[in-house]
DOLOLUM-968348 format. One line per field, with one value per residue (C-alpha): residue number from 0; residue in one letter; x, y, z. Coordinates in steps of 0.2 Angstrom, whole numbers. Layout:
<recs>
resi [NUM / ...] $
resn [A / ...] $
x [X / ...] $
y [Y / ...] $
z [Z / ...] $
</recs>
This chain:
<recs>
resi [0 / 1 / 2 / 3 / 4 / 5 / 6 / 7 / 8 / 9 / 10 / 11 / 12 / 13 / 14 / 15 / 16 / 17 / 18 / 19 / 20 / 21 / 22 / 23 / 24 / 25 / 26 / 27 / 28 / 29 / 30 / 31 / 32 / 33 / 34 / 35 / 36 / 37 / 38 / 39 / 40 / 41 / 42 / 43 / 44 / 45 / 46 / 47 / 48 / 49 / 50 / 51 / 52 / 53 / 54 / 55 / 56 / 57 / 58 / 59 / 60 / 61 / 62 / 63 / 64 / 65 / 66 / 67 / 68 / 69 / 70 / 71 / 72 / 73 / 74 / 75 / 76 / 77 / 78 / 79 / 80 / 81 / 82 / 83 / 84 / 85 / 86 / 87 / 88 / 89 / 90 / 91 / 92 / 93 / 94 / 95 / 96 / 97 / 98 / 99 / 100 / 101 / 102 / 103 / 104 / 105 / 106 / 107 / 108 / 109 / 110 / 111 / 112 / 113 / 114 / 115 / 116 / 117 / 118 / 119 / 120 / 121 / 122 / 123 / 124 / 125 / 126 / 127 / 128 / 129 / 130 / 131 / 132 / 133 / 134 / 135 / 136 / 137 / 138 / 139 / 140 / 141 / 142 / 143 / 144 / 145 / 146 / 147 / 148 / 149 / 150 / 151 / 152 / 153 / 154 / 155 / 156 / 157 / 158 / 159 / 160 / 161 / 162 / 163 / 164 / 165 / 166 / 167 / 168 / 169 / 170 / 171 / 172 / 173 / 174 / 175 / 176 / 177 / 178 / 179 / 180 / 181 / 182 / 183 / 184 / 185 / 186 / 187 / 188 / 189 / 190 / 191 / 192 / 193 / 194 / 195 / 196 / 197 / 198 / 199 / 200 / 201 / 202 / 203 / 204 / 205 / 206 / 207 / 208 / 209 / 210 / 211 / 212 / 213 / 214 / 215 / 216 / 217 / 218 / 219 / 220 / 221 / 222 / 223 / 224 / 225 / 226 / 227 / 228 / 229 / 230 / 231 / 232 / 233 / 234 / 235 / 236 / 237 / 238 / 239 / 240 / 241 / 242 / 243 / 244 / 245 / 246 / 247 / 248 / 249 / 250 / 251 / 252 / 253 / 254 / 255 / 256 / 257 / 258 / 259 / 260 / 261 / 262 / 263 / 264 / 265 / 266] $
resn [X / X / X / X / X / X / X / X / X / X / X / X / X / X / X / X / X / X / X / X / X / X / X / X / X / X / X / X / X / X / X / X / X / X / X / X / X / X / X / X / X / X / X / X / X / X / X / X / X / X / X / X / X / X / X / X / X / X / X / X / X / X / X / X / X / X / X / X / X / X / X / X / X / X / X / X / X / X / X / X / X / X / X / X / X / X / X / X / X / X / X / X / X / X / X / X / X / X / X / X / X / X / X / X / X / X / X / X / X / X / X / X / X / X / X / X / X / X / X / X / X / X / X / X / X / X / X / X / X / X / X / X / X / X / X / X / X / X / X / X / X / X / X / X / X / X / X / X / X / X / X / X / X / X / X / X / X / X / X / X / X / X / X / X / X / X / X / X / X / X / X / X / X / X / X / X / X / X / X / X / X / X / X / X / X / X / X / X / X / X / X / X / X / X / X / X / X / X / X / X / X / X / X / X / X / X / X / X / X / X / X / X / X / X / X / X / X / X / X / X / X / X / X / X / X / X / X / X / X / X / X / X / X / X / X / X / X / X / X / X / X / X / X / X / X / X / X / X / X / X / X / X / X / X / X / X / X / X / X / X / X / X / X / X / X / X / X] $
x [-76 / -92 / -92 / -100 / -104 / -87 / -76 / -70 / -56 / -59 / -77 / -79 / -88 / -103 / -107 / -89 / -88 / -106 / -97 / -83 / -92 / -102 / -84 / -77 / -93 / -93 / -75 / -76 / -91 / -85 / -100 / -111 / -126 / -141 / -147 / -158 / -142 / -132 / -144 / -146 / -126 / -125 / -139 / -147 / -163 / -165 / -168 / -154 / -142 / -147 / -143 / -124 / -125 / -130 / -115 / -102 / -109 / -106 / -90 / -84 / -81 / -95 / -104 / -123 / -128 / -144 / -157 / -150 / -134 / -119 / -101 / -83 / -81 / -62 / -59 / -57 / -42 / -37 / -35 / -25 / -14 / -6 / -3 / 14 / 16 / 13 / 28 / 38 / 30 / 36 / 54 / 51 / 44 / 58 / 70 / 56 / 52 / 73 / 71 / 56 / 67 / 83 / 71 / 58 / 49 / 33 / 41 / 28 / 28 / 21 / 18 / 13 / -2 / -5 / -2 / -7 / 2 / -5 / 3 / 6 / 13 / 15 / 28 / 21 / 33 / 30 / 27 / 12 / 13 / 14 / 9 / -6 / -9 / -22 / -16 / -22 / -25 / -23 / -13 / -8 / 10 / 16 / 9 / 20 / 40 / 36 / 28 / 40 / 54 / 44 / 42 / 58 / 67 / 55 / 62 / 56 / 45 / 34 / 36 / 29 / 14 / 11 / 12 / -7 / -12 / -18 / -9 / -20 / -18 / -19 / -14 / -8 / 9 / 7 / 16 / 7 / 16 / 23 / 41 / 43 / 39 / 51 / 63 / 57 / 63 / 79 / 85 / 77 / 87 / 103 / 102 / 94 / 79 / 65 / 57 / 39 / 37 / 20 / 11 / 0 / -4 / 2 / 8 / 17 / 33 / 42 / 58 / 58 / 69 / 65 / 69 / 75 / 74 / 91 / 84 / 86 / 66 / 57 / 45 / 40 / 49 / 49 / 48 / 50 / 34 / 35 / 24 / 32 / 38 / 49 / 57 / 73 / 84 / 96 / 87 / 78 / 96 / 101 / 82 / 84 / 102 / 93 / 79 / 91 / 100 / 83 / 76 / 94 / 94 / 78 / 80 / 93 / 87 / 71 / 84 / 96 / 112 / 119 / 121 / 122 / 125 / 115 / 122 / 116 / 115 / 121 / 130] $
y [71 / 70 / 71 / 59 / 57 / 48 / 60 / 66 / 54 / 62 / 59 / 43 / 30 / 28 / 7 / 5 / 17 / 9 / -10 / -4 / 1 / -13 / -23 / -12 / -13 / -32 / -32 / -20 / -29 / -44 / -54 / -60 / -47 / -47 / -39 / -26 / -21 / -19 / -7 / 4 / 5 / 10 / 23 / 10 / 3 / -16 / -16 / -8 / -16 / -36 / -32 / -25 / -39 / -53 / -46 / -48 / -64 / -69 / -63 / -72 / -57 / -60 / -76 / -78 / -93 / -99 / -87 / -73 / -68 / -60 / -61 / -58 / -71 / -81 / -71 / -54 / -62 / -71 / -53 / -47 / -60 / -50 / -35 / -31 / -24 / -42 / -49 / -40 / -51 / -70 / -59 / -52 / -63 / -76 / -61 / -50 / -69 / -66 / -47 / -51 / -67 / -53 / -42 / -49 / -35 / -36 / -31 / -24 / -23 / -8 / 1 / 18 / 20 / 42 / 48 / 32 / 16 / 1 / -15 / -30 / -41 / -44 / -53 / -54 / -55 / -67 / -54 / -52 / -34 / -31 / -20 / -26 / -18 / -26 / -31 / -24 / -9 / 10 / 24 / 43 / 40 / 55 / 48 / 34 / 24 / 15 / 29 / 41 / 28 / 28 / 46 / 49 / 38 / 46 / 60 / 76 / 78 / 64 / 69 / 87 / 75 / 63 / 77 / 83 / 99 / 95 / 83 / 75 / 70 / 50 / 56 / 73 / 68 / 64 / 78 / 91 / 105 / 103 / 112 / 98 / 86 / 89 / 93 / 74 / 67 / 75 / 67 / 50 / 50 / 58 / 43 / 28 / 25 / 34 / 35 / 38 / 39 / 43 / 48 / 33 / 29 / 40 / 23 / 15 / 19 / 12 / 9 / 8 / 6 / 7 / -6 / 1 / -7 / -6 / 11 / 17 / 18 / 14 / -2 / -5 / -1 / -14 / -7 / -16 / -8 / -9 / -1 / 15 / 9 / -2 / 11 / 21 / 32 / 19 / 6 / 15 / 18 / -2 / -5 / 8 / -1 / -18 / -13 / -5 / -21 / -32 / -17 / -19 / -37 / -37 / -25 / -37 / -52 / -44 / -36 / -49 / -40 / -42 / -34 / -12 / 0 / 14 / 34 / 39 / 23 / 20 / 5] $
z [-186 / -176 / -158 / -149 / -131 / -129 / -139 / -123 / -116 / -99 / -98 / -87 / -93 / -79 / -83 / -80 / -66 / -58 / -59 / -51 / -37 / -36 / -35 / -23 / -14 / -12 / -9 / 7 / 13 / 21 / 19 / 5 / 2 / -6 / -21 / -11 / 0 / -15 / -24 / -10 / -6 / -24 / -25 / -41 / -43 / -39 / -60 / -63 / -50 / -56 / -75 / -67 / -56 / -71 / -80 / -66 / -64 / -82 / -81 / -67 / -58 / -43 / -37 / -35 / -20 / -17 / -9 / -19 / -10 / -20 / -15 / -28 / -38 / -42 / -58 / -45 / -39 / -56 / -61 / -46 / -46 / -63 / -55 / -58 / -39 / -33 / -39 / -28 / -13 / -16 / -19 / -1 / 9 / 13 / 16 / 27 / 37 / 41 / 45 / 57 / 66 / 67 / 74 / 85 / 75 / 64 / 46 / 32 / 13 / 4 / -12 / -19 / -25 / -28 / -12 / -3 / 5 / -1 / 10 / 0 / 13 / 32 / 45 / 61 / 76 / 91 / 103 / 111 / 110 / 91 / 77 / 67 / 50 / 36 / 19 / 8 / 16 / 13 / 24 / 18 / 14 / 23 / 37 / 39 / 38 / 21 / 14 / 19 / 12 / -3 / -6 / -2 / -17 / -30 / -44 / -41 / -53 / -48 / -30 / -34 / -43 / -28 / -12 / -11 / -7 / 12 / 21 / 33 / 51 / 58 / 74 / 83 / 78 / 59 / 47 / 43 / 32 / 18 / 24 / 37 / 25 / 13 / 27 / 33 / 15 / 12 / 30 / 22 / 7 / 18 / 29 / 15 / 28 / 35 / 55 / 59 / 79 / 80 / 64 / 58 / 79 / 92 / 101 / 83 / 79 / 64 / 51 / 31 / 19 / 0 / -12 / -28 / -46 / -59 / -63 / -44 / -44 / -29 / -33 / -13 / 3 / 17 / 37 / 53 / 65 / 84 / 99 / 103 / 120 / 114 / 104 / 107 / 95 / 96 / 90 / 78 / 70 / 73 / 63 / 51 / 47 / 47 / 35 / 23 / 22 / 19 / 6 / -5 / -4 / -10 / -22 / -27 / -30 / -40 / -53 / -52 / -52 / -35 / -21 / -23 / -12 / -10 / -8 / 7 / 17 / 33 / 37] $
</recs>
């Protein structure tokens, strides 16, 4: 057979890759942008940035206002909206809403995306010290309760596959070798929830449970986060014990066979 350019199934695809990045670009931005900034954020001539842009636009995938302004347009979120991941959120929220009144505690939803937290959802507590964390946004798991809960539940083999190389620091506290990390993980899954005092924000400390499909497969995790001085090991044991209960009920409801109890947890 003849090769061709696209024989190779590893070989990205750079028009795919360039409209990617203009998505991504627009996405982060905030604010519509024009034409000129979108090109030069992209390394493209104007040229070559309008025909990406023209397509986008065509698509439904970016807007074009008046004066030549781009921003995303409604068929970015039509698309997200099919994520499977999302799912998990209208499951969770009512039951985070009662975790977070139980609480007085800010309780989080995340995924695992690689080696990455991904938060889907957030329960803010009426205090006016609280922990703020952006949907949508993007933390090293091993720096983190949800991620750690998340890491924990997964089979070995696709632990091995999610660990990186080099665990990077968020703070002076965050893991950093993979011996204490591991270490980290067999407590979680000894105990069915995780603790993070001090490794996304030296003043954050957090609980997080995972919430398991019929497989036993972790599909999110859910986490009660509070400032650090609020936090004691007893009450880190009474959240962890409260988040457990939130992740199985979730976990629950989204396979539909009642409630299960996990080896490990603490009750």
């Amino acid at each position: 057979m003849q090769k061709t350019l696209f024989s190779n199934p590893e070989r990205p695809l750079s028009g795919v890759a360039h409209a990617l990045d203009a998505l991504e670009l627009l996405a982060a931005a905030g604010q519509e942008l024009l034409l000129g900034e979108i090109s030069g954020r992209l390394g493209m001539s104007k040229a070559g940035a309008h025909r990406l842009l023209a397509t986008l636009v065509g698509r439904g995938y970016a807007e074009r206002r008046a004066g030549g302004r781009y921003h995303l347009g409604l068929r970015v979120w039509e698309l997200g909206r099919a994520v499977p991941q999302l799912g998990i959120v209208a499951v969770a929220a009512p039951i985070m809403d009662e975790l977070t009144r139980a609480t007085e505690e800010s309780s989080i939803l995340g995924v695992l995306s690689g080696s990455e937290t991904v938060y889907l959802h957030r329960v803010d507590a009426a205090q006016a010290v609280r922990v703020h964390t952006e949907v949508g946004s993007r933390l090293p798991a091993h720096c983190t309760s949800t991620g750690l809960a998340l890491l924990a539940a997964l089979p070995e083999p696709e632990l091995s596959a999610a660990l990186p190389m080099q665990l990077d620091a968020l703070s002076p506290e965050s893991i950093t070798s993979r011996e204490i990390l591991l270490q980290t993980l067999a407590q979680t899954r000894a105990r069915g929830y995780a603790t993070n005092v001090g490794g996304w924000r030296i003043d954050v400390a957090g609980a997080a449970a995972a919430i398991l499909d019929a497989a036993a497969y972790p599909v999110g995790a859910v986490c009660i986060a509070l400032p650090r001085y609020r936090v004691t090991q007893a009450k880190l044991r009474v959240l962890g014990r409260q988040v457990r209960e939130a992740a199985d009920r979730i976990g629950a409801r989204l396979t539909d066979t009642g409630p299960r109890n996990v080896a490990g947890t603490a009750r």
